[in-house]
Structure formats: structure tokens, C-alpha cells
C-alpha positions in Angstrom: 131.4 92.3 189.2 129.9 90.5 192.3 128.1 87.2 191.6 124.7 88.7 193.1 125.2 91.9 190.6 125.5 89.3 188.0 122.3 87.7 188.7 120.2 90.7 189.0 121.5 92.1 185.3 120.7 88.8 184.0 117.3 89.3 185.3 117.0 92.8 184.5 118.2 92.0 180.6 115.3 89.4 180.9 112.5 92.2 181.5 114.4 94.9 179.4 113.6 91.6 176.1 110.1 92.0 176.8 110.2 96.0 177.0 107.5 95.8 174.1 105.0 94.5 176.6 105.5 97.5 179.2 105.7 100.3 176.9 102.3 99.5 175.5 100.1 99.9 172.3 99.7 98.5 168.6 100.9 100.8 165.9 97.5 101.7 165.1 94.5 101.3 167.4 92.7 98.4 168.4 89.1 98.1 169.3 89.1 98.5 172.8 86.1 96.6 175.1 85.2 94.3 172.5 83.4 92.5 175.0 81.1 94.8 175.8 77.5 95.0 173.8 77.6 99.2 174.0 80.1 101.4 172.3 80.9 104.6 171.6 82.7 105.3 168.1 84.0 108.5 166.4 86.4 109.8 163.4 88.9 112.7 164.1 89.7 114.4 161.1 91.0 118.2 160.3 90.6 119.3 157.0 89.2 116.0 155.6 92.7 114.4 156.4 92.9 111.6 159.4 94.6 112.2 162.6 96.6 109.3 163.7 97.2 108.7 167.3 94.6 111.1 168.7 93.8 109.5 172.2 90.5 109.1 173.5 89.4 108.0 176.8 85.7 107.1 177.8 84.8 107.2 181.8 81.7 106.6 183.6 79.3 103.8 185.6 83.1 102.5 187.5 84.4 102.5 184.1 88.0 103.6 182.2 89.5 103.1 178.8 91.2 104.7 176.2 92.1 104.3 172.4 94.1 105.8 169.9 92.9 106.7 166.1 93.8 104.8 163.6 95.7 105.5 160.2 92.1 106.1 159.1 91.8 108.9 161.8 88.9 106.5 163.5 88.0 105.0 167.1 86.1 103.1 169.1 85.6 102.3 172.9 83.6 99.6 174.0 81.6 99.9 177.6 80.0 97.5 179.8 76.2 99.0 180.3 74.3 101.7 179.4 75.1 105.0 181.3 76.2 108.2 180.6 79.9 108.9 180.1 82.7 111.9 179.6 84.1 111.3 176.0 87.4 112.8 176.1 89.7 113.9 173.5 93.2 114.1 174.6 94.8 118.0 173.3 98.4 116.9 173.6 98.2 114.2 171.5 97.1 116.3 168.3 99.3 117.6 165.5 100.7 121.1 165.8 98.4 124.1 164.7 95.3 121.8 165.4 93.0 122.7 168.2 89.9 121.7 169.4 87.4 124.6 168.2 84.6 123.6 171.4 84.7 121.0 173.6 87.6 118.6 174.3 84.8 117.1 177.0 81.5 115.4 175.6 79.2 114.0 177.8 76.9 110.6 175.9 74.7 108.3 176.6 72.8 105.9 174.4 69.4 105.9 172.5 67.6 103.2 171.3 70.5 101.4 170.1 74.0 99.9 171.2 75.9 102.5 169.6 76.9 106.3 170.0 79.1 108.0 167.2 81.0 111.1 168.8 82.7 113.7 166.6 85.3 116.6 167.9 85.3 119.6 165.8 88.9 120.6 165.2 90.5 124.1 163.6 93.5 125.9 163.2 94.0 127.9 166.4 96.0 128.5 169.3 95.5 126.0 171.9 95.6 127.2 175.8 98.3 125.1 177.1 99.2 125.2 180.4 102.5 126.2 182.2 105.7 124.6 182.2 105.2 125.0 186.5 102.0 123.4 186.4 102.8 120.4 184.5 106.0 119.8 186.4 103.8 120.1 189.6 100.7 117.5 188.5 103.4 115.1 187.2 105.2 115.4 190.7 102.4 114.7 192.6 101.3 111.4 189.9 104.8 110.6 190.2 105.1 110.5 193.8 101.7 108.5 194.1 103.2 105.7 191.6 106.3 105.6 193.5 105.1 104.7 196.5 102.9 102.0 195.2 105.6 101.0 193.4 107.9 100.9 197.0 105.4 98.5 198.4 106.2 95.5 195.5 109.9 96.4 195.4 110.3 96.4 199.3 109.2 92.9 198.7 111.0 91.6 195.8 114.2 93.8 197.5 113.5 91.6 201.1 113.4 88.2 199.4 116.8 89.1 197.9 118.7 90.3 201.0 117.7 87.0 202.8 117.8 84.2 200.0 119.7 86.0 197.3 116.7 85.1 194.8 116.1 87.1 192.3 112.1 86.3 191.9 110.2 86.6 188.8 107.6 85.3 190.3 106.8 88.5 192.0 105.0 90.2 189.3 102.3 87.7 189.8 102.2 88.2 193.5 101.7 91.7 192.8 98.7 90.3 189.8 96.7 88.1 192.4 96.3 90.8 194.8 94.3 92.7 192.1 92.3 89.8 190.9 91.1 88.5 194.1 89.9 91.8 194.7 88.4 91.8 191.5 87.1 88.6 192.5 85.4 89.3 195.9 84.6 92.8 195.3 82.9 92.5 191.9 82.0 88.9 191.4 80.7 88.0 195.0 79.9 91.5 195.7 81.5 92.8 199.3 82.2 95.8 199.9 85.6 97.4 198.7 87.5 97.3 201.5 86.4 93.9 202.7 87.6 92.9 199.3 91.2 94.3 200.0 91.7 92.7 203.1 91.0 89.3 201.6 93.1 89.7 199.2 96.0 90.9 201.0 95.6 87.9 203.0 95.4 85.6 200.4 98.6 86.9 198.8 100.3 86.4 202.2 99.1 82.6 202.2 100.2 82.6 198.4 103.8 83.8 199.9 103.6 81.0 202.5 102.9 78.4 200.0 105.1 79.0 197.7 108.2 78.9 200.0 107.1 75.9 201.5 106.1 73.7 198.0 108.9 75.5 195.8 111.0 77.3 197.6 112.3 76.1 200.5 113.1 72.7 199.4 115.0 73.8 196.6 116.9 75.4 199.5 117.4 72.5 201.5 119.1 70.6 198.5 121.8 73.2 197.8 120.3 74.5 194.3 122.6 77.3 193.2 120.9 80.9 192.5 120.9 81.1 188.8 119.0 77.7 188.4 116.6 79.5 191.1 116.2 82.4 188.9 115.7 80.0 186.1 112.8 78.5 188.0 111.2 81.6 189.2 110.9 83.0 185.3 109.3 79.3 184.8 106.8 79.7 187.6 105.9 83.4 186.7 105.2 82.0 182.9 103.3 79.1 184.4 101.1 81.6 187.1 100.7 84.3 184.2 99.2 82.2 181.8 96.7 80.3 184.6 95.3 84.1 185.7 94.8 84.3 181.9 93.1 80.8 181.4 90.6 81.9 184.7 89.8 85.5 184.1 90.4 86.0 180.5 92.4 88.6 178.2 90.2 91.7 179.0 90.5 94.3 181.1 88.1 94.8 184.2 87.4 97.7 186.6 87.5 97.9 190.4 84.8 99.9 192.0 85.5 103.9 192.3 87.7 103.4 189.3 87.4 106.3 186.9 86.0 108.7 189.5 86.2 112.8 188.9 89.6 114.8 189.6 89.6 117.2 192.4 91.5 120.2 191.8 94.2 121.6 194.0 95.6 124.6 192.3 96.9 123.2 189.2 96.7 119.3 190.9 94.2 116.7 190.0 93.7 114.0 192.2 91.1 111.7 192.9 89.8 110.3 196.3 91.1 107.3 195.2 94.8 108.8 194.4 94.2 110.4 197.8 93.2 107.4 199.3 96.3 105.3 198.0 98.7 107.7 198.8 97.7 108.0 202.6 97.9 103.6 202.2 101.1 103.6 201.3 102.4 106.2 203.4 101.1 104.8 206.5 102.1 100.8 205.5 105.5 102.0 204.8 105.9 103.6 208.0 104.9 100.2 209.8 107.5 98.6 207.6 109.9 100.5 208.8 108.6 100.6 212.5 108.7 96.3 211.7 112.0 96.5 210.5 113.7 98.9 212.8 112.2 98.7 215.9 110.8 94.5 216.6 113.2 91.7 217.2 111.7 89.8 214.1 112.9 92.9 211.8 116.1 93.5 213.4 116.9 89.4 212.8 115.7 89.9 209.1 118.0 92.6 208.9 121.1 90.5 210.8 119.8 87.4 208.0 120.0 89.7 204.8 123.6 91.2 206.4 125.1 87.7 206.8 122.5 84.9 206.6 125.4 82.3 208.0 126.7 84.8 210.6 122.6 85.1 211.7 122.3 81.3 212.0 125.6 81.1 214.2 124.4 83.7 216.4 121.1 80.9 217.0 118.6 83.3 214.8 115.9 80.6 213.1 117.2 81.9 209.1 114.2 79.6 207.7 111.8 81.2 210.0 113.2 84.6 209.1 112.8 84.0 205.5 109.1 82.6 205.6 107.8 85.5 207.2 109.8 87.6 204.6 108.0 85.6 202.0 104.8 86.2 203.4 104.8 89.9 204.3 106.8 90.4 200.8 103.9 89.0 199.0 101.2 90.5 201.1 103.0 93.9 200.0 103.3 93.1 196.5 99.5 92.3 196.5 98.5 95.4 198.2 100.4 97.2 195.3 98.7 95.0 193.0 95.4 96.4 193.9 96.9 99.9 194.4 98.4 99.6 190.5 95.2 98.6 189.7 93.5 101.8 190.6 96.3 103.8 189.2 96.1 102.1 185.9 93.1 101.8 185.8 92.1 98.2 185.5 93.2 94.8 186.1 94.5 92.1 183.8 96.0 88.7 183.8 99.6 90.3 182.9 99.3 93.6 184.8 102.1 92.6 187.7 104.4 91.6 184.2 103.9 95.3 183.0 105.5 96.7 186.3 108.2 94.1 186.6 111.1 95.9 185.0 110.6 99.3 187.0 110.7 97.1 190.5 114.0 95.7 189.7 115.2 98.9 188.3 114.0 100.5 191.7 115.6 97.8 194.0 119.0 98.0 191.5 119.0 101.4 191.9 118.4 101.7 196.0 120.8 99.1 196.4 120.2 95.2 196.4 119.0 93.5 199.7 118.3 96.6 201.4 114.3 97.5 201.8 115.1 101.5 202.6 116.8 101.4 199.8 114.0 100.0 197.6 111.8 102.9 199.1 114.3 105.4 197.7 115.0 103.7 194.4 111.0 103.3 194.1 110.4 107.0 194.7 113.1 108.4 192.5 111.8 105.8 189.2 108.1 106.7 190.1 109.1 110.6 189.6 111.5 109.9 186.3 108.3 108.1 184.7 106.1 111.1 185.4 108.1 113.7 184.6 109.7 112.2 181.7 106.8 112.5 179.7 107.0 116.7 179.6 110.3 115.5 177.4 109.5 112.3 176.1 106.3 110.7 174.2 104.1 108.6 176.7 104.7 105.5 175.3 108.5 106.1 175.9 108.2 107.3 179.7 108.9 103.5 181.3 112.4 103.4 179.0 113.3 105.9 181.3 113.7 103.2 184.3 116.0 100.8 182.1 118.5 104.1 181.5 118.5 105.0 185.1 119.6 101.3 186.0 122.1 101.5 183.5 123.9 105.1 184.2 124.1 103.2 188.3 124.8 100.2 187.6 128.1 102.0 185.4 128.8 104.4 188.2 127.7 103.1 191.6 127.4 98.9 190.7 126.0 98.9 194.2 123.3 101.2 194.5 122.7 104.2 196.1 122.9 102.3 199.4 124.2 99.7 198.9 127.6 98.5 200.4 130.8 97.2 198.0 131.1 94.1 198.8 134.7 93.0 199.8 137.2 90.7 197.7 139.4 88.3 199.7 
């Protein structure tokens, strides 16, 4: 096994230790927005018995959550103002030969006070599920969205590698500041949403640029071998985790347009903001490529991630190359920061952390060093997580990423294009 494939299966052993933290959710349900002064409450029962693990999701006023009962069969959701919201009880997540007997939708707003109890009626009935087709095809298109926001993070993470050989930690909290400064200009000083993104991008990009010259490319200069780097890039991505979290707190917080209504296409739900993200990606990935294909800078990132020593000989500027790799790869990862954020919904001090495993699983599985490859890998894990979840429970679906990395790391070590590397 090649010393680079080494490095990434440490790494990836590394992310698969703190699977816990991806997959999400006590045993039994937490208050959720215990920040908030307003809540809704409730207690799902059938047949004076609890329901455990009922999941309800509250959405109004830019706002998102969602709770599971507890062993007691109760909830509760807190919100951030008083408003009217959808109260939403989740069919799939009840017991067999239980079915909501009217609404699964209940629309609430407070009285007098800070609290709202809402109550489902349940029976014994046949539920109207819907088909097999339909599911596939909603999870397709939820699948396809993630993946490409997804791409945008691991085309990063999968550039760095081809030109340094890092394998960077770090990048999960690239992809996290993109969302918070967002959060930050967008909510806090108020700009508009869009002014808000392209701030942020450009502050991630500067974030890129300062890293490589503080950290990065002085450990360079003095030789430091690339499992020490990878040592140091865990270390840095602890040490950036925990300042977002000292700043801006353990709660979750909304971007504007979060939570807004589905539109339906056929058996499709999407959102303008799905919409809108989907149509972002696309067209940034296409410049990526146009970047990478078609500029001298790209084709000399290409010719440093082939042979970095090969590119210096034929007079190519390899620290040049790799600084603006660091700063477009982090001004990608923030865009998918604030994309993830959206998709989520919500952004949190360890939201980059939650994605972290499925980028290198993407970049493993497209092949390591090689951003078209990333793309593919990215696309194929963003489907798997989707659809996995007509088989699988939800809080299962990201396991799926770690098994896919496995089965090609056994049968194809170097990706689906990826090149064997040659011995002697």
C-alpha cells in the first residue's frame, strides 16, 4: 500500500472514531431551542402507550428544527419569536398499524403565553404511503443536490492533496466559517443575503491564504514529513472548532429563507433555495473545470499535483501553485459551508466536523489528488446517503459513506480515477 494511501486511511479511521458525532441524536430526545423564550410542546401516544422516536419538526418566521419523542412519548421544540408555524408530525417514523387519524400538518401560533401544547390524534389504520418510484425519485433529486454541495468542499480538500500531499483536517472548519460569517453579516449586521455570501466567500479565501502562509508553508520549507502534517492539521481543526464554539455558542441558528415551502414537481419537493443551490453549484463547478482545463494557472496545478518536482524543473512557481490552491480550496469549502447550511438547515460551531468523513470518503473514492474525480466520488456518496434511507433508518444513512470507502479501497486502492502508482 502506497505511503499517500496510508495517510488518507489513517485519516479516514480518524473521522470513522468520531462516527457518533455525524450520525446524530441522543437516545431519547432532548429539548431542542432551549434558548428561545416560545415553545411548542406535545405528547404522542396511541392507546394510552408512548411512542418513542416520533419525529417532529416545527417551521416558520426563517425558522427549522426537529425533535424526537421521548421514552415518555413527549416533545418539545423551542422557537425564536412569536409567529405562526407548520407543526409536523413525521408518518414514517411511527410504529406499524399506527396512522395519523387527521392531520399530520398543524398550523400554531401563540396566545397570551410562551407556550403552545400540540396533540396528533393517532388510530389503527392504513396509512397512504407513497410509491416505491416516487421515493426513489425525491431521494434522487435530494441526493443529487447534496452531492454537489458536497463536490464543492471535496474538490478542495482533493486539490490540497494532489499538490502538497496533506491530508487536511482542517477543512471541515473552512467549510464552518463560510456559514458563520454569513450568519454573521447576514443576520447580525443585517445585509442582504447575497451580499452576505460573497463576504464570506471572500473571507474563507483570505482564511486559505493565511493559513498557508502562518502554518503551512513554513512547515513546508523545513522538510516536515506528511504524517506529522496530518498530525497538526487534526490539532488546528480542534483548536478552530472549539474558538467558533467559544464566539457563537452551542446552538443552532438559521440563515434567512431557511425553512421556506416545497414546491412540487410531480412527486419532487424542492425549494427555491434547493433550486437556487443546485443551479450554484452547477455553474461553480463548471468554472472549476473551465479554471482547471482550459487557463495556464490550472493546467500548472494539474502538472504540480502530477509531479510537483517534475513542475518545478520545468520553471512552474510550485509555492505559487499551491497558494492559490489553498485559497480557491477554501473559498470552495466555504461556499459549501453556507450551501450545507441551507441544506441542513442551520449553522453550528461543529457543522463542517459533521460532513468531514463523507468528503474524504468522496475524494478516496474518485481517486486521491484528482478534483474530477472528487466531483464523481461526491456525486455518487451524495446519492448512497439519500437513497439509503428507503433501506436503512435515517440515523444510519451517513454509515453508508464509510462502507463505500471500504468495498474501494479493497478492490480499486486508487479510486475510480485514480492511477496505480508505480514501484521501482
Amino acid at each position: 500500500m502506497t505511503p499517500r494511501i496510508l495517510i488518507v486511511l489513517l485519516g479516514v479511521l480518524f473521522a470513522a472514531l468520531t462516527l457518533s458525532t455525524l450520525t446524530a441524536g441522543p437516545a431519547h430526545a432532548d429539548e431542542v431551542g432551549t434558548e428561545y423564550d416560545f415553545s411548542f410542546a406535545g405528547n404522542v401516544q396511541f392507546n394510552g402507550e408512548p411512542l418513542d422516536g416520533v419525529l417532529i419538526s416545527v417551521k416558520g418566521a426563517d425558522y427549522k428544527a426537529e425533535a424526537k419523542t421521548d421514552a415518555e412519548g413527549k416533545w418539545r421544540i423551542g422557537v425564536p419569536e412569536r409567529a405562526e408555524y407548520t407543526i409536523t408530525l413525521d408518518e414514517d417514523t411511527l410504529p406499524d398499524g399506527v396512522a395519523i387519524i387527521k392531520d399530520s400538518e398543524i398550523k400554531a401560533e401563540f396566545g397570551q403565553t410562551k407556550f403552545k401544547s400540540v396533540n396528533f390524534f393517532l388510530g389503527q389504520a392504513e396509512r397512504n404511503t407513497v410509491s416505491f418510484f416516487d421515493q426513489f425519485l425525491n431521494r434522487a433529486v435530494n441526493g443529487l443536490n447534496f452531492g454537489l454541495l458536497l463536490a464543492l468542499a471535496a474538490i478542495g480538500l482533493s486539490l490540497i492533496f494532489g499538490t502538497t500531499g496533506l491530508s487536511n483536517f482542517a477543512h471541515a472548519e473552512l467549510i464552518t466559517f463560510g456559514a458563520l460569517m454569513t450568519l454573521v453579516f447576514s443576520v447580525n449586521l443585517a445585509l442582504p443575503i447575497w451580499i452576505a455570501i460573497i463576504i464570506a466567500i471572500l473571507l474563507s479565501a483570505g482564511l486559505g491564504w493565511g493559513l498557508d502562509a502562518v502554518v503551512w508553508k513554513p512547515l513546508r520549507r523545513k522538510g516536515v514529513a506528511l504524517v506529522p502534517l496530518m498530525i497538526v492539521s487534526i490539532g488546528l481543526s480542534l483548536a478552530l472548532r472549539y474558538l467558533y464554539q467559544y464566539f457563537f455558542g452551542g446552538s443552532t441558528s438559521q440563515l434567512p429563507g431557511s425553512g421556506m415551502a416545497d414546491l412540487k414537481f410531480g412527486p419532487v419537493s424542492l425549494s427555491v433555495i434547493d433550486m437556487a443551490s443546485m443551479g450554484i453549484s452547477i455553474v461553480v463547478l463548471l468554472l472549476v473545470a473551465y479554471f482547471l482545463l482550459r487557463t495556464r494557472i490550472g493546467k500548472a496545478t494539474r502538472a504540480v499535483s502530477d509531479n510537483p518536482s517534475l513542475a518545478s524543473a520545468s520553471g512552474i512557481d510550485v509555492d505559487g501553485v499551491i497558494k492559490i490552491v489553498w485559497v480557491a480550496g477554501a473559498a470552495l469549502a466555504g461556499l459549501s459551508g453556507v450551501l450545507w447550511a441551507y441544506f441542513r438547515p442551520g449553522v453550528s460551531w461543529d457543522m463542517g466536523f459533521q460532513l468531514l468523513l463523507l468528503v474524504f470518503a468522496a475524494v478516496t473514492l474518485g481517486g486521491l489528488g484528482t478534483a474530477f474525480g472528487a466531483l464523481i466520488g461526491s456525486i455518487i456518496v451524495g446519492l448512497f446517503v439519500e437513497l439509503s434511507t428507503l433501506w436503512l433508518p435515517s440515523d444510519m444513512k451517513y454509515v453508508g459513506a464509510l462502507v463505500i470507502l471500504i468495498l474501494v479501497l479493497l478492490f480499486r486502492p486508487q479510486g475510480i480515477m485514480g492511477r496505480k502508482e508505480r514501484i521501482g
